[in-house]
FILUM-996604 format. One record per residue (C-alpha): residue number from 0; residue in one letter; x, y, z. Coordinates in nm, 3 decimals, decimal comma. Layout:
REC  nr rest      xx      yy      zz
REC NUM    A       X       Y       Z
...
// end
This chain:
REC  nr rest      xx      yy      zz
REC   0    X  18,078  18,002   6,480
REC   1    X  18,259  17,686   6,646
REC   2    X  18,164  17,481   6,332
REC   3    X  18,267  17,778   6,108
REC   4    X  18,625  17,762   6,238
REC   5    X  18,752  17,414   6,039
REC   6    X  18,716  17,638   5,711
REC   7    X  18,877  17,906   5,865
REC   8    X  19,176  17,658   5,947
REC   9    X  19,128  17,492   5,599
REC  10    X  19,143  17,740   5,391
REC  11    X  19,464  17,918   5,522
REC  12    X  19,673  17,611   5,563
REC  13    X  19,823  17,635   5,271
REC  14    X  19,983  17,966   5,272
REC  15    X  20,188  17,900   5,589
REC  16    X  20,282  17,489   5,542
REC  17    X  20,360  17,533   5,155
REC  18    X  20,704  17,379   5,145
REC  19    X  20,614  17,117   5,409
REC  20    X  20,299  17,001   5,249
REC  21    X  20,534  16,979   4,941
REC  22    X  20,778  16,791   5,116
REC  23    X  20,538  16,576   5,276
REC  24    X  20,338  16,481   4,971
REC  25    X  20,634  16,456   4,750
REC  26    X  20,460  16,711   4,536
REC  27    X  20,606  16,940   4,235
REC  28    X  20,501  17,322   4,183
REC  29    X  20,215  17,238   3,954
REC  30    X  20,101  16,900   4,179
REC  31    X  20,034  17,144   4,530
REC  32    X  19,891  17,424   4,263
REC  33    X  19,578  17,176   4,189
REC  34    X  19,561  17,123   4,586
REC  35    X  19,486  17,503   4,639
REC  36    X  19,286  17,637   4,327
REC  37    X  19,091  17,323   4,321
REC  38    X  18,991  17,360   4,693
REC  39    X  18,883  17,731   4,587
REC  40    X  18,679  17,604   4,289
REC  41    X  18,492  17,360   4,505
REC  42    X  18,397  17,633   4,792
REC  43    X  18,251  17,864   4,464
REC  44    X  18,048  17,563   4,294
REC  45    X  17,910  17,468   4,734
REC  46    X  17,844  17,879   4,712
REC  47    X  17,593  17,831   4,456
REC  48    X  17,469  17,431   4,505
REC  49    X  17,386  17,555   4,880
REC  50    X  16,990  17,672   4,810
REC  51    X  16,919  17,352   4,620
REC  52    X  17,130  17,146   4,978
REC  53    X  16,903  17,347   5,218
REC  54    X  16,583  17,251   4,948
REC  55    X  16,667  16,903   4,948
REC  56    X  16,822  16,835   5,327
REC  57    X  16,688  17,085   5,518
REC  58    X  16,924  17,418   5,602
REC  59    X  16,984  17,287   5,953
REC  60    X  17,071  16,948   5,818
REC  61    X  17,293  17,077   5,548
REC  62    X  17,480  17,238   5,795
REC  63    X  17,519  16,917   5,995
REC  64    X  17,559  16,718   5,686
REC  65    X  17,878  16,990   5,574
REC  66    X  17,977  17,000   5,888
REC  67    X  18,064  16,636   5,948
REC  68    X  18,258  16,642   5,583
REC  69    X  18,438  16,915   5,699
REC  70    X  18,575  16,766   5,962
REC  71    X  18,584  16,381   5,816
REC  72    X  18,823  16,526   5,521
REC  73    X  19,053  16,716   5,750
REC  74    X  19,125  16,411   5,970
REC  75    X  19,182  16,210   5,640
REC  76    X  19,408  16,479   5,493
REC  77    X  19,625  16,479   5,844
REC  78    X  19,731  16,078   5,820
REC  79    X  19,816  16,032   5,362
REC  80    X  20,100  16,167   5,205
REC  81    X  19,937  16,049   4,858
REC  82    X  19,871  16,320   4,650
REC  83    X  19,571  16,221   4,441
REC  84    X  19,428  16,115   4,786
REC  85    X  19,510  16,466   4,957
REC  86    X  19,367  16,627   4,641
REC  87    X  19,052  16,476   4,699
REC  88    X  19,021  16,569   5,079
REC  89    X  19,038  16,937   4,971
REC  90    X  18,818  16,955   4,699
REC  91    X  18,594  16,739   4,971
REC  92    X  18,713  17,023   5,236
REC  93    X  18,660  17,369   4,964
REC  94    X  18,273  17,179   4,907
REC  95    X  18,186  17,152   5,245
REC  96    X  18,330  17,435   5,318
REC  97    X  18,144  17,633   5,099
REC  98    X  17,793  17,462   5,200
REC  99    X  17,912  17,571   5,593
REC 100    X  17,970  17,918   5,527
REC 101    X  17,659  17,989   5,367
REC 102    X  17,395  17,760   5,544
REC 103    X  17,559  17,853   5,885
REC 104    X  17,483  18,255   5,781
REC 105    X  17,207  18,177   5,641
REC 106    X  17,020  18,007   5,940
REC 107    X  17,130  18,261   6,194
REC 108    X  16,982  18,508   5,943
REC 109    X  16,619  18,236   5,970
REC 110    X  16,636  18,167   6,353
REC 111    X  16,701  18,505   6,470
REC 112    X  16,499  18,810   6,462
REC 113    X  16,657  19,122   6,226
REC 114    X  16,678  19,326   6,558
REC 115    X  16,945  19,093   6,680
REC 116    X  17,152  19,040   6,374
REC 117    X  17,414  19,301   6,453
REC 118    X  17,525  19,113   6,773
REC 119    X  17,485  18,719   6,601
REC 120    X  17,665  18,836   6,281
REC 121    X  17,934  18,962   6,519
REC 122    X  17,992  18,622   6,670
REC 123    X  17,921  18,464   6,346
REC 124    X  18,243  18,679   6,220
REC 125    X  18,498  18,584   6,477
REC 126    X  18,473  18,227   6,312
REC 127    X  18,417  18,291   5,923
REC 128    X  18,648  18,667   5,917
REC 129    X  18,831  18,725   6,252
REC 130    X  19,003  18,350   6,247
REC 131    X  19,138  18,314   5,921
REC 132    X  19,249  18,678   5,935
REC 133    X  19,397  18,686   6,260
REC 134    X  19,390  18,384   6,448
REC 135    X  19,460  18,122   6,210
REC 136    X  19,792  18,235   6,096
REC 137    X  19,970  18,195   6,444
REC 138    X  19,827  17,881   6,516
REC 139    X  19,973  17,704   6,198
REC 140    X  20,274  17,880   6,209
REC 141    X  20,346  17,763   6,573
REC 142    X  20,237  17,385   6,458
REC 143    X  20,476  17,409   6,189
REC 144    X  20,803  17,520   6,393
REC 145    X  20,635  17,271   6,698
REC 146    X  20,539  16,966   6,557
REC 147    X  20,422  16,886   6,156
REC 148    X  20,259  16,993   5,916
REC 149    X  19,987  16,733   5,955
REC 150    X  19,844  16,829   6,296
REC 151    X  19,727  17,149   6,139
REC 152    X  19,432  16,961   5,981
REC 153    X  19,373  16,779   6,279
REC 154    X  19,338  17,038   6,517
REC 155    X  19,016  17,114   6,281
REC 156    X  18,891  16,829   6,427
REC 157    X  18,804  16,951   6,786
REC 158    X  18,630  17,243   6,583
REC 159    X  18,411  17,097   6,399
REC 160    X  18,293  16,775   6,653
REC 161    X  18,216  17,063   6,912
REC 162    X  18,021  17,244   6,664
REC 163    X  17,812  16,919   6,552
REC 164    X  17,758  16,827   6,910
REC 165    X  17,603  17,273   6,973
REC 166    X  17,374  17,249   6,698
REC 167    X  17,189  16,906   6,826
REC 168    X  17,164  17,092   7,073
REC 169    X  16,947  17,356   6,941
REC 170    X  16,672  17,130   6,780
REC 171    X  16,403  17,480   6,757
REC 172    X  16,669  17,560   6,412
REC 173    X  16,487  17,216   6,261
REC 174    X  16,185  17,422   6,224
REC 175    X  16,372  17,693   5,964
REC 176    X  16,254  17,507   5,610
REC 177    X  16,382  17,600   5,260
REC 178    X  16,204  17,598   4,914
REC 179    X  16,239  17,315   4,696
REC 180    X  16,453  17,420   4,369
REC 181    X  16,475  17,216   4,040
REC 182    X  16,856  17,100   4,017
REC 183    X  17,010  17,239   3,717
REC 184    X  17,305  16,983   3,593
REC 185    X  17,408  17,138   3,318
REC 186    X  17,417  17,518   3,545
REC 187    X  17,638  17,310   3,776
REC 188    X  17,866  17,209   3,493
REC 189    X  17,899  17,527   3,335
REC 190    X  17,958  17,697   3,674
REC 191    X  18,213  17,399   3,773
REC 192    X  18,431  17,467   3,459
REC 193    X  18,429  17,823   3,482
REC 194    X  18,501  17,809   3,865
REC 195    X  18,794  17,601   3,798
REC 196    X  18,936  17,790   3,525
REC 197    X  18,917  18,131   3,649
REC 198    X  19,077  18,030   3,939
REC 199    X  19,324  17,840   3,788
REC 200    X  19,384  18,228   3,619
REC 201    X  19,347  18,403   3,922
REC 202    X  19,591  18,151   4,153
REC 203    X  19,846  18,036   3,923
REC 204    X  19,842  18,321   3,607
REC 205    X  20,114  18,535   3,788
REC 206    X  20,336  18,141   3,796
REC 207    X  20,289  18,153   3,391
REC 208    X  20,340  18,531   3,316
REC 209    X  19,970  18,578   3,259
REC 210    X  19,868  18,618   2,928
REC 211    X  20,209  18,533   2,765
REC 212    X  20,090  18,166   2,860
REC 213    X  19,870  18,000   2,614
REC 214    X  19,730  17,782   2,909
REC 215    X  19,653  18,126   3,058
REC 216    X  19,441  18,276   2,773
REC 217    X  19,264  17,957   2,715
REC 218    X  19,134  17,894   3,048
REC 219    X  19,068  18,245   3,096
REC 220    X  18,832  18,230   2,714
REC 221    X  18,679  17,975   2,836
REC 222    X  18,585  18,037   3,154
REC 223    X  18,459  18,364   3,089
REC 224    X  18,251  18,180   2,795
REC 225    X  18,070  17,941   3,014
REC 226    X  18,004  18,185   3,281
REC 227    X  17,823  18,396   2,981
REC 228    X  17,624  18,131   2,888
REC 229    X  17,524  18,017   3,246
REC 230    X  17,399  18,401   3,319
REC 231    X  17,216  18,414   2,976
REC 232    X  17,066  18,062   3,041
REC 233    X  16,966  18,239   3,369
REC 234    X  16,802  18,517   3,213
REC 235    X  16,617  18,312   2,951
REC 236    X  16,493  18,058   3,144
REC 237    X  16,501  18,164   3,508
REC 238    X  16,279  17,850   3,599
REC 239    X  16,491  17,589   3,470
REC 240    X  16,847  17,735   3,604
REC 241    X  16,835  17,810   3,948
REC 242    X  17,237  17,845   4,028
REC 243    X  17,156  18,227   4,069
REC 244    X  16,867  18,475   4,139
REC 245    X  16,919  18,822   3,978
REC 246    X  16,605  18,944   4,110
REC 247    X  16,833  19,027   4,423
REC 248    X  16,993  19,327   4,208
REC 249    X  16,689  19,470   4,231
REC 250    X  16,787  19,561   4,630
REC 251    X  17,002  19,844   4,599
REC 252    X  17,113  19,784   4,925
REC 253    X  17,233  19,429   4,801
REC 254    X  17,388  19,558   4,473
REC 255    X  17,561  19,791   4,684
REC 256    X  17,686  19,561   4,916
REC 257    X  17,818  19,323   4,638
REC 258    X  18,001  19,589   4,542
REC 259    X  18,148  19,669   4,861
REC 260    X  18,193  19,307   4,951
REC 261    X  18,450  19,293   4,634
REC 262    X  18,638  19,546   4,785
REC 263    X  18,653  19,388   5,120
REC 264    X  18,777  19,094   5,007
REC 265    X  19,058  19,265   4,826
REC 266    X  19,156  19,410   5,152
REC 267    X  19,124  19,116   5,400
REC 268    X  19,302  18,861   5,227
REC 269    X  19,544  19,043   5,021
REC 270    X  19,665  19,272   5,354
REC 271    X  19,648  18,913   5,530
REC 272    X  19,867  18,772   5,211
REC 273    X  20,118  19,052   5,210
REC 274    X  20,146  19,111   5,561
REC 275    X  20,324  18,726   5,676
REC 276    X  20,525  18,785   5,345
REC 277    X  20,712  19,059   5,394
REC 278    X  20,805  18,919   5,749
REC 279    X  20,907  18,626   5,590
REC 280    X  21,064  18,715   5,233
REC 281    X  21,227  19,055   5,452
REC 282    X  21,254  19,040   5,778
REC 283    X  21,335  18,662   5,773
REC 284    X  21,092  18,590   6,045
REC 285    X  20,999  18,159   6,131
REC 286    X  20,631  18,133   6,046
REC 287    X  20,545  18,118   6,411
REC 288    X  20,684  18,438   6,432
REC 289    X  20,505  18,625   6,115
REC 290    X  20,206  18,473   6,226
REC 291    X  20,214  18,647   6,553
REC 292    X  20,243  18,971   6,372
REC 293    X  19,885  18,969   6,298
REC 294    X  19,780  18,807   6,593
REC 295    X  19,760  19,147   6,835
REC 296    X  19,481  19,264   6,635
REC 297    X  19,260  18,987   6,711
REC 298    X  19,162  19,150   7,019
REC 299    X  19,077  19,546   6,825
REC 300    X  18,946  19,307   6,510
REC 301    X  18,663  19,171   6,777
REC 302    X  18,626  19,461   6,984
REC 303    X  18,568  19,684   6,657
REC 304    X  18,258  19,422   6,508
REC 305    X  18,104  19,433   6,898
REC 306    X  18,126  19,806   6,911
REC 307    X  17,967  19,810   6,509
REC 308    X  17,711  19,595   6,681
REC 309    X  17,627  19,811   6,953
REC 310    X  17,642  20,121   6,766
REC 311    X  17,389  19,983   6,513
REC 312    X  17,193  19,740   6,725
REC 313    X  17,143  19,973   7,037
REC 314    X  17,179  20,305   6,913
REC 315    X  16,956  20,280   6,599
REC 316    X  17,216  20,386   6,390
REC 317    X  17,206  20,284   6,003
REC 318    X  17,428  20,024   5,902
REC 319    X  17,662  20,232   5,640
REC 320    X  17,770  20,453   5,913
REC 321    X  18,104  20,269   6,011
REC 322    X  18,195  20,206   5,630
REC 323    X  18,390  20,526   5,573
REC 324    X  18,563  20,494   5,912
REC 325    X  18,703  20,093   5,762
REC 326    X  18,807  20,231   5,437
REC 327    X  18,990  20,514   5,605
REC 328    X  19,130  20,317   5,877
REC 329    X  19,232  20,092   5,624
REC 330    X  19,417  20,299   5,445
REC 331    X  19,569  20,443   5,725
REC 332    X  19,698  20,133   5,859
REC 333    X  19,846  20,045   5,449
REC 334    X  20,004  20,379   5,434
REC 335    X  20,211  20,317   5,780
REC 336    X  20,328  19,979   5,698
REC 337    X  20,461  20,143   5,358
REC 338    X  20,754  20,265   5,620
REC 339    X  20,880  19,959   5,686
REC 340    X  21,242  19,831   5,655
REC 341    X  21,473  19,543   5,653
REC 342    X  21,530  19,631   6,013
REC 343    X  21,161  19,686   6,111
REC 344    X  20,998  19,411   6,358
REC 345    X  20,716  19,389   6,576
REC 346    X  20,726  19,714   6,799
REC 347    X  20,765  19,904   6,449
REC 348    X  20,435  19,776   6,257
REC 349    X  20,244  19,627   6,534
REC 350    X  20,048  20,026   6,569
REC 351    X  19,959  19,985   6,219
REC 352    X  19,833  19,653   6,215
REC 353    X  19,637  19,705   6,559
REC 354    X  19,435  19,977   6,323
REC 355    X  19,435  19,703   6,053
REC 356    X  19,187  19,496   6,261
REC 357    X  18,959  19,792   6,406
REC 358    X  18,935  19,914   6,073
REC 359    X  18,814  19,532   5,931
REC 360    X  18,604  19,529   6,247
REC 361    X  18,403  19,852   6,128
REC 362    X  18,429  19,731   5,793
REC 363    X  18,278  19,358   5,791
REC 364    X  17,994  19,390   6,007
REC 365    X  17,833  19,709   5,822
REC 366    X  17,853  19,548   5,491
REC 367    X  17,705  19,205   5,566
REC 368    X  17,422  19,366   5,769
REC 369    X  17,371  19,626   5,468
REC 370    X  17,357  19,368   5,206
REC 371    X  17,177  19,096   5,340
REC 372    X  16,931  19,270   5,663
REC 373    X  16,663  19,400   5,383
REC 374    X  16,624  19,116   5,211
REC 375    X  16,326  18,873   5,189
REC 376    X  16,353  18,552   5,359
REC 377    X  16,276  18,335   5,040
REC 378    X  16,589  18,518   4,884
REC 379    X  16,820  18,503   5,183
REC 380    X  17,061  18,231   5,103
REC 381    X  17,082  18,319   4,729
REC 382    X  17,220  18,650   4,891
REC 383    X  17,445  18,476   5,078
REC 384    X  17,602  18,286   4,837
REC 385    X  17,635  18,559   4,624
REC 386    X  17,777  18,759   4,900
REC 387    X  18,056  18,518   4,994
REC 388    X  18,128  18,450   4,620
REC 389    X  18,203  18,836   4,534
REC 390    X  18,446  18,818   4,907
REC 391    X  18,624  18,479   4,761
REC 392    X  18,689  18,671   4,413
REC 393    X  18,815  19,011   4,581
REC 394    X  19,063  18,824   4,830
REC 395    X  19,151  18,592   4,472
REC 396    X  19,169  18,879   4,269
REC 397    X  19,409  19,060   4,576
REC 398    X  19,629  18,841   4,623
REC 399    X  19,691  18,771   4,249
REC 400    X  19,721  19,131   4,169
REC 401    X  20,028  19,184   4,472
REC 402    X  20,196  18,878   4,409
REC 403    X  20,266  18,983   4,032
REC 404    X  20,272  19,346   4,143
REC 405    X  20,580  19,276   4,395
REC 406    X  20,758  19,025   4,219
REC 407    X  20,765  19,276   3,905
REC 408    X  20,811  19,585   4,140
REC 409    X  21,145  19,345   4,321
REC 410    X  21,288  19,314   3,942
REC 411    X  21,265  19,669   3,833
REC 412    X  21,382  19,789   4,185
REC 413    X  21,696  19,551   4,121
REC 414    X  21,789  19,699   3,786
REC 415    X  21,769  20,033   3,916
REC 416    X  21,975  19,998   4,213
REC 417    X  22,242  19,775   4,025
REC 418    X  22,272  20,050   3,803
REC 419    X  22,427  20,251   4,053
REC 420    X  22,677  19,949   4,193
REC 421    X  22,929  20,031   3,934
REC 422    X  23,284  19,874   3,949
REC 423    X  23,413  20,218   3,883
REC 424    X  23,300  20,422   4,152
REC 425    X  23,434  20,548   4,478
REC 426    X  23,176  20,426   4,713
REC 427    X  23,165  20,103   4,523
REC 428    X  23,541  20,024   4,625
REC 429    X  23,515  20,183   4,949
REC 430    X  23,230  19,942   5,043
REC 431    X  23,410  19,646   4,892
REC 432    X  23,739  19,724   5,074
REC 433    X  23,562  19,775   5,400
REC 434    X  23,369  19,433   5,379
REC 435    X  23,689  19,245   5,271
REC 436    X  23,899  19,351   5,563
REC 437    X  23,579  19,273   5,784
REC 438    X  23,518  18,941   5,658
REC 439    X  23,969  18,903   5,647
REC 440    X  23,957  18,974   6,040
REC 441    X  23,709  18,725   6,081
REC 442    X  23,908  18,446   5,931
REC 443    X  23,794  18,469   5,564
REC 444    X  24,146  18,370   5,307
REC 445    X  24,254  18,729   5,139
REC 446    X  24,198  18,639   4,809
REC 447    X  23,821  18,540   4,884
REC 448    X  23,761  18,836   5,085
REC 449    X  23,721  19,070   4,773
REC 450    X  23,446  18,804   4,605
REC 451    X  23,291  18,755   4,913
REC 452    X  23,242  19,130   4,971
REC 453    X  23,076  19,168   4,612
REC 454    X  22,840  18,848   4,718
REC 455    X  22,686  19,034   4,997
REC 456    X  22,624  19,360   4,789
REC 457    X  22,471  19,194   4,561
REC 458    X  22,227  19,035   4,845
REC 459    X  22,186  19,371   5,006
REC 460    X  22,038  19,505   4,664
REC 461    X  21,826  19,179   4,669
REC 462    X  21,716  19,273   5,000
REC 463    X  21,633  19,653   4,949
REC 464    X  21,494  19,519   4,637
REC 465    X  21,204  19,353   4,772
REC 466    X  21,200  19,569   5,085
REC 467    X  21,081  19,844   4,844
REC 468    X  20,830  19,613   4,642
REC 469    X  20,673  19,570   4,945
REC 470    X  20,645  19,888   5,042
REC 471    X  20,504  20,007   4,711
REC 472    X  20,260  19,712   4,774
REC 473    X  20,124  19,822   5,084
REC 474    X  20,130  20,178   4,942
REC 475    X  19,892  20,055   4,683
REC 476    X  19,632  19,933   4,891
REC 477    X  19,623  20,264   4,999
REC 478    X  19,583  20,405   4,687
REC 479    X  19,278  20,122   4,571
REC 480    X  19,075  20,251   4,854
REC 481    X  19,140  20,578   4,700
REC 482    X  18,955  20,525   4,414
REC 483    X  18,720  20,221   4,585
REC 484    X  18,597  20,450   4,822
REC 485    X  18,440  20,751   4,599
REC 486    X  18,371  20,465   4,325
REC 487    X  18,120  20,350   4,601
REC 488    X  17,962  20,617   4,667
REC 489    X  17,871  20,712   4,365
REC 490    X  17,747  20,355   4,354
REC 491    X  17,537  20,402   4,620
REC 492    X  17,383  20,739   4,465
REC 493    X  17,310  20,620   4,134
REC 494    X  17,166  20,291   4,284
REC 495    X  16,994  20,488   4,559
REC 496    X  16,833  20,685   4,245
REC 497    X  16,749  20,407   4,005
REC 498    X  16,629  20,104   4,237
REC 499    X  16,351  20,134   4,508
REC 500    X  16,453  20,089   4,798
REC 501    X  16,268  19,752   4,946
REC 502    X  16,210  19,749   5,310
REC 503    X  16,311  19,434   5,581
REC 504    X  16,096  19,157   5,554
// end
């Protein structure tokens, strides 16, 4: 979990220090693009090279190995300003990233008995779901407003030489060994391409108006082409390509809980995406400040995953139980937060988001422990990278789908409500005239009053603008667990119906 906590720093950074990394780096739009969709693209292609790491190295030493990366490219990236240089230290961070998510789970998963899991997957979470969720927000946001940008990626340093230092201490995980896979180069370069060009879609199609971009619809061809071929490469010759192992759909449990796992991701990271914006883009918050809007549910997002544990560990019950109460507290939380105003703050959505994090609590836990508990051992870390793959594309896939969804939402919102600020109407001059003797008794020359007075209408329809975007954004959350939630159920039937159920091994 300690070791775990350098990706969870990582891989938020750049939402919160965007403009200062920018500044720092003297970077354009497209320049800090590459710095976040090619650290993305690295963590998917460390996903899938993981099995043939733990083969090779060992799990325990790949984990060591990824570990020491991890934290060698962070401290790098906190002392250049060159871009090609920073560039590298995230794709170097997104790889070994990727290789520390998935050996870490994968090894408590080996070293601990299945009776246990409930309570070692809950600590494993507060590292790899509650930090970047909660935790990891507030911290950067306070660096930023404190001290630089720069001492965000070395505070990942502590993390990660403290988690080094606890796993040489715990020499009986040497003893976990992993089969020996055949690497498959050209799998790795098919993978790599598509991996970088559907995220490329994914993170910067809503920059290029999607598929009215020819750079768009090309990298979107071929990614989706070469992703084709690498799964029908798999299925021809399953001995020779070993980036993936299908014979895990046979598990309904496991098809179940990819399916699930998609959703997830849509709701952690595009709830954690939308949340900090609107308290930024809104309610004009500092980042320290819209971090700490999501920080009170650290303590219900950990208290939910222990009580999940104890529910399921102690009590026997079955692992799907605390599903439906996620979804629904989910939605709960979405649908209060589609209240909020321009003159909301944190006594006004700090009830919804403190049912945010039980409801992500109930929600995490059940599906990891559903998809992965019945699973053999020789299969394990395929399901894991699999497993964190279809989270990565869900939180991709939800935060591209509410940026475009708000930023189209602000513009239609805009022409409707100008439509009504007519130069003609009563309330129109009424308003004017009472701004312009406002701004007059506060010093302002007569003959600017008027044009000043027009200037702040036109940023109060800005404001209400986006105020309602966001809104409708949170409101459609709401509504995707609407149709997510029967969607998987009836997954769960027909899967229930068609697969045979395999028992724990």
């Amino acid at each position: 979990m300690t070791i775990v906590l350098t990706d969870a720093v990582a891989g938020t950074v750049l939402s919160m220090a965007r403009l200062d990394i920018m500044g720092g780096t003297h970077a354009s739009a497209d320049e800090f693009a590459k710095l976040d969709y090619g650290y993305t693209a690295a963590k998917l292609c460390a996903f899938v090279l993981t099995p043939w790491f733990a083969g090779a190295f060992g799990l325990y030493r790949s984990v060591m190995i990824a570990g020491a990366l991890m934290t060698a490219a962070c401290y790098g990236a906190a002392f250049t300003s060159d871009l090609n240089l920073m560039f590298g230290f995230r794709l170097l961070q997104g790889a070994s990233g990727g290789v520390l998510l998935v050996g870490a789970q994968s090894l408590l998963f080996r070293v601990f008995p299945m009776r246990q899991q409930p309570f070692v997957q809950s600590v494993y979470a507060i590292g790899s779901v509650v930090a970047p969720a909660t935790l990891a927000p507030y911290m950067q946001g306070w660096l930023l407003d404190q001290i630089d940008w720069s001492v965000i990626f070395l505070c990942s340093v502590p993390f990660g030489v403290a988690g080094i230092v606890l796993l040489a201490l715990a020499p009986q995980v040497e003893e976990v060994e992993s089969p020996r896979i055949t690497f498959d180069a050209v799998g790795l370069i098919l993978f790599a391409v598509a991996a970088f060009t559907l995220t490329f879609v994914l993170n910067q199609g809503n920059r290029w108006d999607w598929f009215g971009d020819s750079t768009v619809v090309w990298a979107t061809i071929i990614g989706l082409t070469v992703l084709g071929v690498q799964i029908v490469r798999q299925f021809l010759e399953p001995d020779i390509a070993t980036m993936f192992n299908f014979a895990l759909f046979r598990n309904p449990n496991f098809a179940f809980g990819i399916a699930a796992s998609l959703a997830a991701g849509f709701a952690l990271l595009g709830s954690s995406f939308v949340i900090p914006s609107f308290a930024v883009s809104v309610l004009r918050m500092t980042p320290t400040a819209a971090g700490s809007l999501l920080l009170p549910s650290t303590l219900m997002f950990v208290g939910s995953l222990f009580l999940t544990a104890f529910m399921i560990q102690k009590l026997k019950l079955p692992g799907v139980i605390t599903i439906p109460l996620g979804i629904l507290g989910l939605m709960l939380a979405m649908w209060l937060l589609s209240g909020s105003s321009s003159g909301s703050g944190m006594p006004d959505m700090t009830p919804a988001i403190l049912i945010r994090g039980l409801a992500l609590g109930f929600l995490f836990l059940s599906i990891t422990l559903v998809t992965l508990s019945s699973l053999d051992k020789t299969l394990l870390i395929y399901g894991v990278a699999l497993f964190s793959i279809g989270r990565q594309m869900g939180g991709l896939a939800g935060i591209s789908f509410l940026q475009t969804f708000i930023e189209d939402q602000t513009a239609q919102n805009r022409v409707v409500l100008a439509a009504h600020i007519l130069p003609g109407r009563e309330e129109v001059i009424a308003r004017i005239g009472n701004l312009g003797r406002l701004l007059a008794s506060h010093g302002t020359e007569a003959g600017l009053a008027s044009k000043e007075a027009v200037a702040l209408i036109g940023k109060a329809v800005a404001l209400q603008s986006t105020t309602i975007a966001f809104d409708t954004a949170f409101f459609a959350i709401t509504l995707f667990f609407f149709g997510a939630a029967p969607t998987l159920i009836i997954w769960k039937i027909v899967l229930g119906r068609v697969l045979a159920p395999k028992s724990a091994k």
